[in-house]
C-alpha positions as CSV (number, residue, x, y, z in Angstrom):
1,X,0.0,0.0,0.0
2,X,1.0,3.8,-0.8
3,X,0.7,7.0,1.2
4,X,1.4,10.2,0.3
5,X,3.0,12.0,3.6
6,X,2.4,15.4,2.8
7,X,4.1,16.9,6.8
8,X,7.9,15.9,6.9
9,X,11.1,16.1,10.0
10,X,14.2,15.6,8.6
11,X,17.3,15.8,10.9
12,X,20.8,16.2,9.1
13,X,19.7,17.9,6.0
14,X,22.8,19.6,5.4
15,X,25.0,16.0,5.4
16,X,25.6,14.3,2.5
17,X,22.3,12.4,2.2
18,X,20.1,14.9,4.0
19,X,21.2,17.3,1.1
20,X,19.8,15.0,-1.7
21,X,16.8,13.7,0.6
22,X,15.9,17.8,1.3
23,X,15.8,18.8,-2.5
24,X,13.6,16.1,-3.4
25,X,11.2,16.6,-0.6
26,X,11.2,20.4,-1.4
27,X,10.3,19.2,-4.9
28,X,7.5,17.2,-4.4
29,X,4.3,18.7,-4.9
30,X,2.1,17.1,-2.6
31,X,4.6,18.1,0.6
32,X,3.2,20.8,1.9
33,X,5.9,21.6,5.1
34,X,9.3,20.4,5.5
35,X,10.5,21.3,9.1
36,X,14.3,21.0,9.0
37,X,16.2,21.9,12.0
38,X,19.8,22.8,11.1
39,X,23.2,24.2,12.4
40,X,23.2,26.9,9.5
41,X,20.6,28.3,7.7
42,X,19.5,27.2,4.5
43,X,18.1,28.7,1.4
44,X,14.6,29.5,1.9
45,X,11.9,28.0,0.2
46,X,8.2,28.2,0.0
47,X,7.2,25.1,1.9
48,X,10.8,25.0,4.6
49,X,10.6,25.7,7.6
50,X,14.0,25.8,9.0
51,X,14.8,26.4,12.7
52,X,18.5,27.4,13.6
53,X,20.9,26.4,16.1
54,X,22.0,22.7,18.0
55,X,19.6,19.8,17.2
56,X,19.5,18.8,20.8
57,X,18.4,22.5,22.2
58,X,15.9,22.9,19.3
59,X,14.1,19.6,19.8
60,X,11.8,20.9,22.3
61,X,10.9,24.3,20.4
62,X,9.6,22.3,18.0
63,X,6.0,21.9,17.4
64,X,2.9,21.5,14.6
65,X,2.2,18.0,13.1
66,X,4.5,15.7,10.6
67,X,3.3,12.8,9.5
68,X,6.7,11.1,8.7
69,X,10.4,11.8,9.9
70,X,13.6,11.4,8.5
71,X,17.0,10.8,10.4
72,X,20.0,11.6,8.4
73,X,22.2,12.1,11.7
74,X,25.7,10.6,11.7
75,X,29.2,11.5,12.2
76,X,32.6,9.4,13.4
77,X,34.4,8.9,16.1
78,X,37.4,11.3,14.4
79,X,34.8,13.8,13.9
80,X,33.3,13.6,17.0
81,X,36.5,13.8,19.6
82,X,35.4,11.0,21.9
83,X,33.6,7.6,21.6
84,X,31.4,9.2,24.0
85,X,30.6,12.1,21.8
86,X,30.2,9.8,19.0
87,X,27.7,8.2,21.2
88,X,26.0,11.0,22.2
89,X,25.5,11.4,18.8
90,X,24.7,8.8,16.5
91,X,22.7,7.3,19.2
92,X,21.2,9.4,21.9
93,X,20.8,12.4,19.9
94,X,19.0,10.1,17.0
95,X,17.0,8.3,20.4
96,X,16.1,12.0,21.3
97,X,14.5,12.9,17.6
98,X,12.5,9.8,17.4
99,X,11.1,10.2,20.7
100,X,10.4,14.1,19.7
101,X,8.9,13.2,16.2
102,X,6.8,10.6,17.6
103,X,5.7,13.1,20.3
104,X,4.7,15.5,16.9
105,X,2.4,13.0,15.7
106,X,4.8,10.9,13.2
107,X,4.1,7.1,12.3
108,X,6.8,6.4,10.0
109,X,10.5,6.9,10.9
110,X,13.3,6.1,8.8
111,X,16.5,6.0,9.5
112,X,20.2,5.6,8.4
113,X,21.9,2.8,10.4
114,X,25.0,1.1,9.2
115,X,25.2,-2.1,7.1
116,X,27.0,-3.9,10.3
117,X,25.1,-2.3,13.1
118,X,25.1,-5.4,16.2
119,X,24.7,-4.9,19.7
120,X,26.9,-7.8,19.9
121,X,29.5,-6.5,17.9
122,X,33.0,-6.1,18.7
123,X,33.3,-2.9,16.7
124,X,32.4,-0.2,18.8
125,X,30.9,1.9,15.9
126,X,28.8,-1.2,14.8
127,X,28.1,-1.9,18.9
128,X,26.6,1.8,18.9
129,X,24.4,1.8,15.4
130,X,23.2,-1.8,16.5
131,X,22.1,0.1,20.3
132,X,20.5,3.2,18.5
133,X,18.3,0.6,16.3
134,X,17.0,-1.3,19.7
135,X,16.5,2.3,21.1
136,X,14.2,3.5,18.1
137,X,12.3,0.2,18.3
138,X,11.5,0.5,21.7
139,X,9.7,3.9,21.0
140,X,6.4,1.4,19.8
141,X,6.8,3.2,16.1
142,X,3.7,1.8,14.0
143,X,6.1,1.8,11.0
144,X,10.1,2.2,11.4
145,X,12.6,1.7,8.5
146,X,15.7,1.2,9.1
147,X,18.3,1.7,6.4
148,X,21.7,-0.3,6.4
149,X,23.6,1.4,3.8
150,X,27.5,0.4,2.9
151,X,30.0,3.1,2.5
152,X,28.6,6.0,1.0
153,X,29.7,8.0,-1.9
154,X,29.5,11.8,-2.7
155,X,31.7,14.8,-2.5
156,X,31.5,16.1,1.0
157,X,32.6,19.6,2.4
158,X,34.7,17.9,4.8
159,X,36.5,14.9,2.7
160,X,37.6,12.0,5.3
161,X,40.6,10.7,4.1
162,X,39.6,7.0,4.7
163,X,36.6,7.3,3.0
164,X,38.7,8.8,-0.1
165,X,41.0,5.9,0.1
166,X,38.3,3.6,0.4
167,X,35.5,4.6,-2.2
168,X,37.1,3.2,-5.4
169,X,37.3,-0.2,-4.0
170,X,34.3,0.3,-2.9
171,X,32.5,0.4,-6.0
172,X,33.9,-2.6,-7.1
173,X,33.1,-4.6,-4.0
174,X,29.7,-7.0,-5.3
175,X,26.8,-7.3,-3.4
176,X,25.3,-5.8,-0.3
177,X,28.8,-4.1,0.5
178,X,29.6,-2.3,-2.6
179,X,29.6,1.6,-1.6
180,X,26.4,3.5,-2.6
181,X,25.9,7.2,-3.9
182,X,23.8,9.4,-1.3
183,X,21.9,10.7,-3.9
184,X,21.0,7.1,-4.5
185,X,20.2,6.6,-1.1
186,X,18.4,9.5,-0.9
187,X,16.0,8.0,-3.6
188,X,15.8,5.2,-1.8
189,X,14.5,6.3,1.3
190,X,12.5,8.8,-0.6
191,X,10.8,5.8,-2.3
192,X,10.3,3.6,1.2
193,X,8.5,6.6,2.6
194,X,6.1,6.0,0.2
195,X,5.3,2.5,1.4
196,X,2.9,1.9,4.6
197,X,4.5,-1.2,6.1
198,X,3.9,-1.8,9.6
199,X,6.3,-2.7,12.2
200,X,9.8,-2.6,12.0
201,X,11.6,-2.8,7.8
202,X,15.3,-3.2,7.7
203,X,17.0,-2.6,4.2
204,X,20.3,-3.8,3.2
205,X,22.4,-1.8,0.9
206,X,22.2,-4.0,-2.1
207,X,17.9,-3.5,-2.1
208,X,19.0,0.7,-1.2
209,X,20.6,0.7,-4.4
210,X,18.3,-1.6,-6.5
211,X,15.3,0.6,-5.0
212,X,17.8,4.0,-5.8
213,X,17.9,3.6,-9.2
């Protein structure tokens, strides 16, 4: 079955995927608001409405109804200083948005995970995804998707040298692990939103990319 969600949330819509997911919610006629809280502002539009300042202080401010809700939110451990700031991050902060879009009258979250997010793992950036996926499930969502993509490809403003090294192997890698453009995943999610699934929907990166195209 299709829906048509016409009230969005979208955290991290000025990160690599949040970029592509924002233009192509701004583009689509039958969304009539797209509340996106961000760091800096960014261009105005019609239908945008765009508080400024820390996610975490702006999550209470926020207010009128969405009917779906997007969780671009990410960053590394190099990025963040500390596995504790990365953990205060990628899964308390994301914790704290679902529990706030839920609050705002949102059925469907989806979200970006990681393609090995475990609770059991012993990668402590896997460990962490793999906890903020249990944390989001235990918010009772009547439709959560969970998105598992591989390493993701795109030019960022802040290239991570890693990443760089990493990304033409990556495309070369077959199956579920081979990197994937945002913009594809962007599409992806885009295209998920669209399907009313209830309960809990994981999605590997090989069926992101197939469902990207």
């Amino acid at each position: 079955m299709y829906l048509t969600p016409q009230r969005v949330l979208i955290a991290g819509a000025t990160g690599l995927t949040g970029e592509h997911l924002l233009d192509r919610l701004l583009s689509e006629p039958t969304i009539s608001r797209v509340l996106a809280p961000t760091r800096r502002p960014l261009a105005e539009h019609a239908h945008l409405e765009n508080p400024v300042g820390e996610l975490a202080d702006l999550l209470p401010t926020l207010a009128g109804n969405v009917d779906i809700a997007f969780c671009c939110l990410g960053t590394t451990i190099k990025q963040a200083g500390s596995e504790a700031a990365f953990r205060a991050i990628d899964l308390e902060l994301v914790a704290a948005f679902g529990k706030r879009a839920r609050e705002l009258g949102a059925r469907h979250l989806l979200v970006i995970s990681a393609i090995s997010a475990d609770t059991g793992s012993s990668v402590f950036y896997n460990r962490v995804k793999g906890e903020m996926e249990e944390a989001l499930k235990q918010q009772g969502w009547p439709q959560l998707t969970i998105a598992r993509p591989s390493l993701l490809l795109g030019e960022r403003l802040d290239q991570r040298l890693g990443e760089r090294l990493a990304a033409p192997l990556a495309r070369l890698i077959p199956g579920k692990y081979k990197g994937i453009e945002a913009c594809t995943l962007a599409r992806a999610l885009w295209r998920l939103a669209l399907e009313e699934q209830d309960g809990v929907r994981v999605v590997e990166s090989d069926d992101l990319r197939r469902l990207g195209k």
